[in-house]
Biopython code that builds the backbone (N, CA, C, O; Angstrom):
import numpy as np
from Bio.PDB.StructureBuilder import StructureBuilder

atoms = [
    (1, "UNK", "N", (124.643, 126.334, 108.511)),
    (1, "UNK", "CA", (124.446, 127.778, 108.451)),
    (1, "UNK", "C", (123.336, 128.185, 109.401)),
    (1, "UNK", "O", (122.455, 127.348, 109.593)),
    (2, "UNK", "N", (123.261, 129.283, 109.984)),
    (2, "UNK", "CA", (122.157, 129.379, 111.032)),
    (2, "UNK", "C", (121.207, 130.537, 110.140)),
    (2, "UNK", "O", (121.563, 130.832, 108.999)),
    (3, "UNK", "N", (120.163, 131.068, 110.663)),
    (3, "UNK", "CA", (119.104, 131.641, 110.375)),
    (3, "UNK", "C", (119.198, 133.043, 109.524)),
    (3, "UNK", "O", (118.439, 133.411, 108.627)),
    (4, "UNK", "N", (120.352, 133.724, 110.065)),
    (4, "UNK", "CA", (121.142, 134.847, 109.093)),
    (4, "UNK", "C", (121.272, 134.357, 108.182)),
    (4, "UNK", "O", (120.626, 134.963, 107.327)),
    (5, "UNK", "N", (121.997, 133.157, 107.602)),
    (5, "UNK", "CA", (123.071, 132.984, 106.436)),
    (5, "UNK", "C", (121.904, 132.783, 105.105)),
    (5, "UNK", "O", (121.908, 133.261, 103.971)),
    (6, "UNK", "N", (120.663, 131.604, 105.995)),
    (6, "UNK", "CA", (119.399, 131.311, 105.413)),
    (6, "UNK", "C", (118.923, 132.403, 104.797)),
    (6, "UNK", "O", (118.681, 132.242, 103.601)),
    (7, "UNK", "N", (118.690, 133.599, 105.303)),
    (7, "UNK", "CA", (117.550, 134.911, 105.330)),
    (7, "UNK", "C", (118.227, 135.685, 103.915)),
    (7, "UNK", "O", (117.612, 136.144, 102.953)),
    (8, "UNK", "N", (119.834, 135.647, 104.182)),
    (8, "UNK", "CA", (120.555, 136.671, 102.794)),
    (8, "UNK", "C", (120.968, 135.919, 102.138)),
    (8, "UNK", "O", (121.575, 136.467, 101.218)),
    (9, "UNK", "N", (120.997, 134.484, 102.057)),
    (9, "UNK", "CA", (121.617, 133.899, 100.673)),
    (9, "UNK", "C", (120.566, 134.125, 99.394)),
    (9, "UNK", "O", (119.453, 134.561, 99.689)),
    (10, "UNK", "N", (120.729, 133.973, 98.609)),
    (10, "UNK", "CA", (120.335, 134.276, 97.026)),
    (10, "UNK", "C", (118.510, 134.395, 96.927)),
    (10, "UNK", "O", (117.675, 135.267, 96.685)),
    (11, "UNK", "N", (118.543, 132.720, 97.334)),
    (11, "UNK", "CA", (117.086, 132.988, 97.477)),
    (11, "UNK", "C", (116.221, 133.293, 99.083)),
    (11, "UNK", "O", (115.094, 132.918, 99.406)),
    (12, "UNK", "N", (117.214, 134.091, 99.871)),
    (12, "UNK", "CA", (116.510, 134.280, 101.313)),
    (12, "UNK", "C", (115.317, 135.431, 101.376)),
    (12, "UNK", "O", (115.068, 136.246, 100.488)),
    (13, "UNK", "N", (114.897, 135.342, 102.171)),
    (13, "UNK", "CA", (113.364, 136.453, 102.544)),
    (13, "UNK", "C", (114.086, 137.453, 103.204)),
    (13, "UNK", "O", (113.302, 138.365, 103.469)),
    (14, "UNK", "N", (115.402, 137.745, 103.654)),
    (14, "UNK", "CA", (115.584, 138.973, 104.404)),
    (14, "UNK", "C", (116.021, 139.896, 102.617)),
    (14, "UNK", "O", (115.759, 141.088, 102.458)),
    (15, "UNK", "N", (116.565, 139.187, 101.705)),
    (15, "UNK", "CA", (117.227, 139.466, 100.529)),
    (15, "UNK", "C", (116.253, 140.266, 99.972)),
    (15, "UNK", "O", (116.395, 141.457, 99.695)),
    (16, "UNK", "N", (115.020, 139.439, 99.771)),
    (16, "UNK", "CA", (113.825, 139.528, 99.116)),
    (16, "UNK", "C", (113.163, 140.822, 99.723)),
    (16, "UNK", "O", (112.900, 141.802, 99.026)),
    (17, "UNK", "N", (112.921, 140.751, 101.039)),
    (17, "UNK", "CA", (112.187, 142.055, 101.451)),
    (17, "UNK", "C", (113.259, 143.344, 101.188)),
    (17, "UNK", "O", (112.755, 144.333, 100.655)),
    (18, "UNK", "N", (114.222, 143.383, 101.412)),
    (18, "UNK", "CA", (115.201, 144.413, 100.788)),
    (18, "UNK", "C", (115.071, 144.929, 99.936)),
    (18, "UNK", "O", (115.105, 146.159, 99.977)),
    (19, "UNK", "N", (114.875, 144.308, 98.837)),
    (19, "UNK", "CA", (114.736, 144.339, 97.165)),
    (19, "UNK", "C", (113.278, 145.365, 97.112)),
    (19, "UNK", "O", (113.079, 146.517, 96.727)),
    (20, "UNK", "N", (112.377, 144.253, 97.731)),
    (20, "UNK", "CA", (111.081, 145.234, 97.503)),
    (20, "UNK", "C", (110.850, 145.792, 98.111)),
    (20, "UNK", "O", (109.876, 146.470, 97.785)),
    (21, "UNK", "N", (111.344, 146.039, 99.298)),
    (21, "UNK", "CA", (111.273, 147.516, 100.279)),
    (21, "UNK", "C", (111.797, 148.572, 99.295)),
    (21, "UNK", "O", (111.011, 149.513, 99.179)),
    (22, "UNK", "N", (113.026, 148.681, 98.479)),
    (22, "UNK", "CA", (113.874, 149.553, 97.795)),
    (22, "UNK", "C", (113.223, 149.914, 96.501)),
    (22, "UNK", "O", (113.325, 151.063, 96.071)),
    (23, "UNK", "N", (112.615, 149.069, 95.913)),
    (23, "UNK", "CA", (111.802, 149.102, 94.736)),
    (23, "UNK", "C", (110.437, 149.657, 94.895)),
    (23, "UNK", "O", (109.839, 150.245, 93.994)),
    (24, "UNK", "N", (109.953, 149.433, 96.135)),
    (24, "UNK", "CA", (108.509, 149.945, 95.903)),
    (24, "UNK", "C", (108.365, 151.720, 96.854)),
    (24, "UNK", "O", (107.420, 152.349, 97.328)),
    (25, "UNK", "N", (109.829, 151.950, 96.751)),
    (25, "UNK", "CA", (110.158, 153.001, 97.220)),
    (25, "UNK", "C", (110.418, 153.427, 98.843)),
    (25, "UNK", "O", (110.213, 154.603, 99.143)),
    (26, "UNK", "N", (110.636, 152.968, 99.350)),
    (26, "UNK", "CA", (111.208, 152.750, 100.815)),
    (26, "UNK", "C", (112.451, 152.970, 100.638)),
    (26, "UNK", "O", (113.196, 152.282, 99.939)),
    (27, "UNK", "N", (112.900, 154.434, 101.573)),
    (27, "UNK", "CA", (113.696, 155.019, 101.697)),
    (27, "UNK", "C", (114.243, 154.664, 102.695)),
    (27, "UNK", "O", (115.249, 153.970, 102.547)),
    (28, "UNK", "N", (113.882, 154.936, 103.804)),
    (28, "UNK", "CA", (114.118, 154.950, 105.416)),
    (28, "UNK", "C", (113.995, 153.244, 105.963)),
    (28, "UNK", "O", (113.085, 152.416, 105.920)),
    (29, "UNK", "N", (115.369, 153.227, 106.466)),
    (29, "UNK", "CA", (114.989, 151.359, 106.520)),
    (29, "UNK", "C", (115.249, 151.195, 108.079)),
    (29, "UNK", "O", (116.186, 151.953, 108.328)),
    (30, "UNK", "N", (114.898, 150.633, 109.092)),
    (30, "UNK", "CA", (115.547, 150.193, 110.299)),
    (30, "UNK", "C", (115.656, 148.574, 109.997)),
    (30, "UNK", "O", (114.740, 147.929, 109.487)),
    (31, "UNK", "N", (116.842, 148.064, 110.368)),
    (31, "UNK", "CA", (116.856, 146.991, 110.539)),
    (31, "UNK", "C", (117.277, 146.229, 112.633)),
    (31, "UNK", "O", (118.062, 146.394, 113.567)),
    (32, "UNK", "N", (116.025, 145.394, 112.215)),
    (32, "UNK", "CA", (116.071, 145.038, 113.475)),
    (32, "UNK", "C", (117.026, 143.353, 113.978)),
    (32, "UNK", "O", (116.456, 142.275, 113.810)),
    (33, "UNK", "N", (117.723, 143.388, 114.266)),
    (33, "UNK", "CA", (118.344, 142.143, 114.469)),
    (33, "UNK", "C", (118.234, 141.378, 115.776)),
    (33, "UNK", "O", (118.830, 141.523, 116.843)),
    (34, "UNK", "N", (116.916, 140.169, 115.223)),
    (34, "UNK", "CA", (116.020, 139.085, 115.682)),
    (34, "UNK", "C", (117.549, 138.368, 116.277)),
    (34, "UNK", "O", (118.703, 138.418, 115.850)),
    (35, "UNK", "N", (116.739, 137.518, 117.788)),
    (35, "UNK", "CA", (117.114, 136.547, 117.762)),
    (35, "UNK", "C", (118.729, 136.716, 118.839)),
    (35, "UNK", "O", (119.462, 135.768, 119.121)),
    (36, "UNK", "N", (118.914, 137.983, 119.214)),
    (36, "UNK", "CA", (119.932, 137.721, 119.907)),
    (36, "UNK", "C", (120.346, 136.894, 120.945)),
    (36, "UNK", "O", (121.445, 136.383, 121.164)),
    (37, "UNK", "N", (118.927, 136.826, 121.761)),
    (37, "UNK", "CA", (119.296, 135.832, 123.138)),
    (37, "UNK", "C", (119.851, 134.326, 122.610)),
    (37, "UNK", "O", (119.774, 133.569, 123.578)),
    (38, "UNK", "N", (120.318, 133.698, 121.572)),
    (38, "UNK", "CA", (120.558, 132.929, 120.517)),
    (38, "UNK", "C", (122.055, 132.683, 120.492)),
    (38, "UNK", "O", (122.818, 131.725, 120.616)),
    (39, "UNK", "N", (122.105, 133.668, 120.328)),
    (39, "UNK", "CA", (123.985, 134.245, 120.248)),
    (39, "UNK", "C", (124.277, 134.614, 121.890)),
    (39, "UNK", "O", (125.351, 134.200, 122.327)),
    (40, "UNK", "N", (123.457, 135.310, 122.757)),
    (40, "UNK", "CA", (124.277, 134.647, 124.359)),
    (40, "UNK", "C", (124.591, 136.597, 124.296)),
    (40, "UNK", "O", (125.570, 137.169, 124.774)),
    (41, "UNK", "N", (123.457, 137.222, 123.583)),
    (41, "UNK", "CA", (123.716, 138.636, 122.700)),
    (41, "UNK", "C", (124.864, 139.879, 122.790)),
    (41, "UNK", "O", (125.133, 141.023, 123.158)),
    (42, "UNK", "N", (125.497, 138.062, 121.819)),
    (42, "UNK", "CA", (127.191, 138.436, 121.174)),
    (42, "UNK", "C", (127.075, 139.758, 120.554)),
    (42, "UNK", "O", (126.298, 140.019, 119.636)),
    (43, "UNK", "N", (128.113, 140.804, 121.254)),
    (43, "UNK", "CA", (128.119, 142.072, 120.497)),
    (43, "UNK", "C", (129.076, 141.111, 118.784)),
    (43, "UNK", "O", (128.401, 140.984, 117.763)),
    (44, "UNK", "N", (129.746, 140.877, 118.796)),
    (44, "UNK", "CA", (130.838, 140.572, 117.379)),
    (44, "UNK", "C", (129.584, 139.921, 116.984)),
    (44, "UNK", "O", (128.883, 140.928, 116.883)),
    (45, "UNK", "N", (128.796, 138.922, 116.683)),
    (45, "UNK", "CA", (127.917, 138.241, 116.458)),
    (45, "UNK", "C", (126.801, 139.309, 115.590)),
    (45, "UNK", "O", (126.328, 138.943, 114.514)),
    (46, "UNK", "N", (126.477, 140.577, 116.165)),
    (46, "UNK", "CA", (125.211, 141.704, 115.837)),
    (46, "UNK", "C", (126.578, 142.721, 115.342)),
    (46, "UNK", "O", (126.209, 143.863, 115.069)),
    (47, "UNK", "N", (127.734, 142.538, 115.223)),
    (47, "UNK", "CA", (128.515, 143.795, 114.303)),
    (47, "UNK", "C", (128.882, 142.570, 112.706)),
    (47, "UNK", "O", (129.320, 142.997, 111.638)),
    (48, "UNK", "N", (128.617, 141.360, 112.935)),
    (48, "UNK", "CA", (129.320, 140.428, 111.782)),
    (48, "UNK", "C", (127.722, 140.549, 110.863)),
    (48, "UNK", "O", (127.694, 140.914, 109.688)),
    (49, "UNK", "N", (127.009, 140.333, 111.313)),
    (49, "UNK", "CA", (125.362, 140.564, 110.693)),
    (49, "UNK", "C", (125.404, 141.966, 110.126)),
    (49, "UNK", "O", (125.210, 142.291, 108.955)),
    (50, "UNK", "N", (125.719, 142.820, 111.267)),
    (50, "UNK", "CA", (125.779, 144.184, 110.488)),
    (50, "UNK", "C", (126.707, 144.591, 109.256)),
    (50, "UNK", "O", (126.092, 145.066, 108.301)),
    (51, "UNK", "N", (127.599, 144.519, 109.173)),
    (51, "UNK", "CA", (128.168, 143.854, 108.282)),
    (51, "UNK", "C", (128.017, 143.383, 106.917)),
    (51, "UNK", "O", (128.102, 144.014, 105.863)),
    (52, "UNK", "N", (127.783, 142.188, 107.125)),
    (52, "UNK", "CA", (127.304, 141.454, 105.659)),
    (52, "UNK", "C", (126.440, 141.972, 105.660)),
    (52, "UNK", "O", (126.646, 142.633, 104.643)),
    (53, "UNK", "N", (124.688, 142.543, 106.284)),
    (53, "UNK", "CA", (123.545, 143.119, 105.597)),
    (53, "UNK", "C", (123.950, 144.447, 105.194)),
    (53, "UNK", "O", (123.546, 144.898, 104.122)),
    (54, "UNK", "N", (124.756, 145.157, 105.999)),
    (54, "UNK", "CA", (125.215, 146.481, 105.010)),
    (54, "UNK", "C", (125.668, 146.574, 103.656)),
    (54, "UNK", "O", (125.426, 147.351, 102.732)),
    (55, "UNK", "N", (126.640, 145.223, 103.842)),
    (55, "UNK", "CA", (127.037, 144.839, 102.020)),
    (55, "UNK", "C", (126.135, 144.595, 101.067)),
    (55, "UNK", "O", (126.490, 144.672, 99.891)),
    (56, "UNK", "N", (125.114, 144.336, 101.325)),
    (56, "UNK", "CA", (124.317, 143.906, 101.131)),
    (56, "UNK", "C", (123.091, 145.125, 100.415)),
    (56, "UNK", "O", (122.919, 145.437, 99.236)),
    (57, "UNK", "N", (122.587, 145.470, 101.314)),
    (57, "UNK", "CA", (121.553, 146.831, 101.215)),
    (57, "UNK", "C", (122.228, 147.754, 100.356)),
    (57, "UNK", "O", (121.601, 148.752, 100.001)),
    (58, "UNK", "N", (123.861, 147.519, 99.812)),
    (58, "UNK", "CA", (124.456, 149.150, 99.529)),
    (58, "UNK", "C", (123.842, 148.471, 98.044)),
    (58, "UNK", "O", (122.976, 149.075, 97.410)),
    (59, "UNK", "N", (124.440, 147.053, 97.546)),
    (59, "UNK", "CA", (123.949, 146.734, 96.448)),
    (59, "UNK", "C", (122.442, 147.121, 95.577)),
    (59, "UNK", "O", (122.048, 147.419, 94.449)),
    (60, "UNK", "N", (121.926, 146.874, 97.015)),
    (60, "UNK", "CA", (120.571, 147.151, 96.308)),
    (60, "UNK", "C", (120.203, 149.406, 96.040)),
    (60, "UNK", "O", (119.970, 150.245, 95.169)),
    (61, "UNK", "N", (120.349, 149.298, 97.083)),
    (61, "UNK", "CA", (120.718, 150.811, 96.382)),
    (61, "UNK", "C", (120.527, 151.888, 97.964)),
    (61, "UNK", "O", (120.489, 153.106, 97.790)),
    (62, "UNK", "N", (120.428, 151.366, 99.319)),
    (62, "UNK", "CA", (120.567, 152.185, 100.379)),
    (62, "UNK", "C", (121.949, 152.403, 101.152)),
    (62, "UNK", "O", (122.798, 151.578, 101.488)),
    (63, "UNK", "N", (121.895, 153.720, 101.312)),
    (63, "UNK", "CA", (123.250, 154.027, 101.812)),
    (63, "UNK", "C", (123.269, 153.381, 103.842)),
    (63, "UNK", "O", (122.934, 153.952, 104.880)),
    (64, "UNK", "N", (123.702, 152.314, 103.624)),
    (64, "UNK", "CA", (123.847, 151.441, 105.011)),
    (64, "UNK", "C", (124.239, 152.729, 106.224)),
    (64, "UNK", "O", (123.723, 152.812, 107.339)),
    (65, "UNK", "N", (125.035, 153.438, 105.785)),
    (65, "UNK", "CA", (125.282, 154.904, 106.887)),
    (65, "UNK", "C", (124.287, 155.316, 107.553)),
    (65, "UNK", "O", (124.257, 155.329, 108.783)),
    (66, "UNK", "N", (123.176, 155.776, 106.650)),
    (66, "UNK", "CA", (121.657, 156.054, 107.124)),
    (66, "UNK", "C", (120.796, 154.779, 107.516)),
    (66, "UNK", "O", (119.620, 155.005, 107.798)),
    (67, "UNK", "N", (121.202, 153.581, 107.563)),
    (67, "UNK", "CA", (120.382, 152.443, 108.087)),
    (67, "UNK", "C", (120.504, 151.968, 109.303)),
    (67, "UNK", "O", (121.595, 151.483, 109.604)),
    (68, "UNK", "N", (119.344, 151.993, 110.365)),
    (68, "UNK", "CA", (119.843, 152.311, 111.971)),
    (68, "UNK", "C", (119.958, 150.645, 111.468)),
    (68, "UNK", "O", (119.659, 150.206, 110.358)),
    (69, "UNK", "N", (120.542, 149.798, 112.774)),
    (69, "UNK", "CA", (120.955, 148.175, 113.164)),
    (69, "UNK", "C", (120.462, 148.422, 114.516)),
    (69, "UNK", "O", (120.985, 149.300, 115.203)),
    (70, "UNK", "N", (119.344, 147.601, 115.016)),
    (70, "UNK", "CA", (118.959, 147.486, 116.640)),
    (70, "UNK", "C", (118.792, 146.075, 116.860)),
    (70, "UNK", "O", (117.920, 145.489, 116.218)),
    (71, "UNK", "N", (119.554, 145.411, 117.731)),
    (71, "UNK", "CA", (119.564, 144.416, 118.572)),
    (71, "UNK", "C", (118.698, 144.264, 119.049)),
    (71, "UNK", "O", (118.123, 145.330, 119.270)),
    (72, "UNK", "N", (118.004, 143.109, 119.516)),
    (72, "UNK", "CA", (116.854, 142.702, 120.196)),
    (72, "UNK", "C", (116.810, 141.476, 119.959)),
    (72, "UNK", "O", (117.532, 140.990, 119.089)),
    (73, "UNK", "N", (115.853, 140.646, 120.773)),
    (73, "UNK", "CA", (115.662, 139.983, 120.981)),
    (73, "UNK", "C", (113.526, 139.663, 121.503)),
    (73, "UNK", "O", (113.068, 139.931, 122.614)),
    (74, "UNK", "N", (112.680, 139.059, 120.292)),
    (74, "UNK", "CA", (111.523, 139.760, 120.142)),
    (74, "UNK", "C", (110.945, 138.524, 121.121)),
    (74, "UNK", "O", (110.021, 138.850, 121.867)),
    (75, "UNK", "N", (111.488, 136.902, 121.192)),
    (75, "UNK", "CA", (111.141, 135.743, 122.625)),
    (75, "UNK", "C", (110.957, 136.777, 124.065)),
    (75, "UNK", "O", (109.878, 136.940, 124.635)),
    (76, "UNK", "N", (112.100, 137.331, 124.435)),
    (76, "UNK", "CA", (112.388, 138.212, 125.575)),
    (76, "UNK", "C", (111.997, 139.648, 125.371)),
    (76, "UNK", "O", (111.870, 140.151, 126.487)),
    (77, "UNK", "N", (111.780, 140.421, 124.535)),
    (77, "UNK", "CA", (111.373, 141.556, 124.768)),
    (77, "UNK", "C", (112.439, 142.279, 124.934)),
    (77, "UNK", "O", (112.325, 143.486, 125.149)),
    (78, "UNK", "N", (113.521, 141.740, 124.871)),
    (78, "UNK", "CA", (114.974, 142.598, 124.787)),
    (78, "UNK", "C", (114.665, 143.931, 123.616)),
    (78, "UNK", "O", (114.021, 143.906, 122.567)),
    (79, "UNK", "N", (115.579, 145.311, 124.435)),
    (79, "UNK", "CA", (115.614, 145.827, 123.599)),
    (79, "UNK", "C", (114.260, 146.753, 122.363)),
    (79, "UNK", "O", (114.392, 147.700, 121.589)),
    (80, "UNK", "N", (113.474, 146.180, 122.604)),
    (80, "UNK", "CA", (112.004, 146.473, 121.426)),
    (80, "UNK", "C", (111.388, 147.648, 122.293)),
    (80, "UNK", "O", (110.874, 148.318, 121.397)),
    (81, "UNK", "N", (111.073, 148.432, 123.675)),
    (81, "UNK", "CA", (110.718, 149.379, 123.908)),
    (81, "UNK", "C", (111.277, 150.018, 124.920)),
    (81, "UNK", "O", (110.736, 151.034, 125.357)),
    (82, "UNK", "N", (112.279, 149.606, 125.385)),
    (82, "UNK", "CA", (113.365, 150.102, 126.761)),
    (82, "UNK", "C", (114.455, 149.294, 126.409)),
    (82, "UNK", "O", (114.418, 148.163, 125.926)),
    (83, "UNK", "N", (115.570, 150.079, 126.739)),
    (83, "UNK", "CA", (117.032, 149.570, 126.998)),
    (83, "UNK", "C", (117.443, 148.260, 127.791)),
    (83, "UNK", "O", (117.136, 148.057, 128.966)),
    (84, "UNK", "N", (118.257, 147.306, 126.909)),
    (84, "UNK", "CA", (118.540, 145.685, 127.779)),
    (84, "UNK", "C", (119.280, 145.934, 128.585)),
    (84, "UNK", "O", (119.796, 147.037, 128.401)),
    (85, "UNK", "N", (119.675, 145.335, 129.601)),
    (85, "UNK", "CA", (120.515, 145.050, 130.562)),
    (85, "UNK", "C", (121.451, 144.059, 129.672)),
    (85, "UNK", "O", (122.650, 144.265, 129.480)),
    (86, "UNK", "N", (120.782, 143.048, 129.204)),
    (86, "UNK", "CA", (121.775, 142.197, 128.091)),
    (86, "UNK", "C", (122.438, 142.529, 127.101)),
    (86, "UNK", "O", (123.184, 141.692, 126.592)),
    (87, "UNK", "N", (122.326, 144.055, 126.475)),
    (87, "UNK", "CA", (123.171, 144.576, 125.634)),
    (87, "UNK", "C", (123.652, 145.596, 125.773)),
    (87, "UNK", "O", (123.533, 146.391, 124.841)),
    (88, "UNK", "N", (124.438, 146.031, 127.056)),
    (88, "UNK", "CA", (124.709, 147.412, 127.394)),
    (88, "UNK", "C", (125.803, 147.841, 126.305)),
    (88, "UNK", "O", (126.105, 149.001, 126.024)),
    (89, "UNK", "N", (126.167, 147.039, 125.926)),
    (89, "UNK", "CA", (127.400, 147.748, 124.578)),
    (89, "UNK", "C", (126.884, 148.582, 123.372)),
    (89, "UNK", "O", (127.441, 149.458, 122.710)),
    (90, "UNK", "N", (125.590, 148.011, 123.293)),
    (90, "UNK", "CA", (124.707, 148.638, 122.027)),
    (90, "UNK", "C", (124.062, 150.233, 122.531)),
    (90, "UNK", "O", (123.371, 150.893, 121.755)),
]
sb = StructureBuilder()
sb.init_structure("model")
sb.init_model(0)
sb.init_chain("A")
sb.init_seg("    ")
for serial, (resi, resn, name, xyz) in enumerate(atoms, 1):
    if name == "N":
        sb.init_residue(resn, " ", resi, " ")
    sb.init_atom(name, np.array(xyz, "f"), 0.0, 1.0, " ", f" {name:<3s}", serial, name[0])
structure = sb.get_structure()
């Protein structure tokens, strides 16, 4: 399983911060999706993540509609304050 599957399974830390982001009242969520240069920054790869964490977040109680998904890549600087050349699809 790679580093996604780790982060949202049962006992993962992406699971965990969800939970208490939502609980301690955090409305407004961006999720940033680490790690693309990894994936070669597979658009299907950052829509399959999006995805399962949307399934995910609705459980806990945010409407995934209102939850931005930004690609990046934080090694390279992809993406985090100007537009990639490596992800023009996004």
């Amino acid at each position: 399983t790679g580093e996604f599957e780790a982060g949202i399974s049962k006992d993962g830390q992406t699971r965990e911060h969800a939970l208490l982001a939502f609980t301690l009242g955090v409305r407004q969520l961006i999720v940033a999706v680490n790690k693309m240069d990894t994936t070669k920054w597979s658009e299907d790869r950052f829509n399959e993540i999006v995805k399962e964490t949307s399934n995910f977040i609705k459980k806990v109680g945010y409407n995934p509609k209102a939850v931005a998904f930004v690609p990046i890549s934080g090694w390279h600087g992809d993406n985090m304050l100007e537009e990639s050349p490596n992800m023009t699809w996004y």
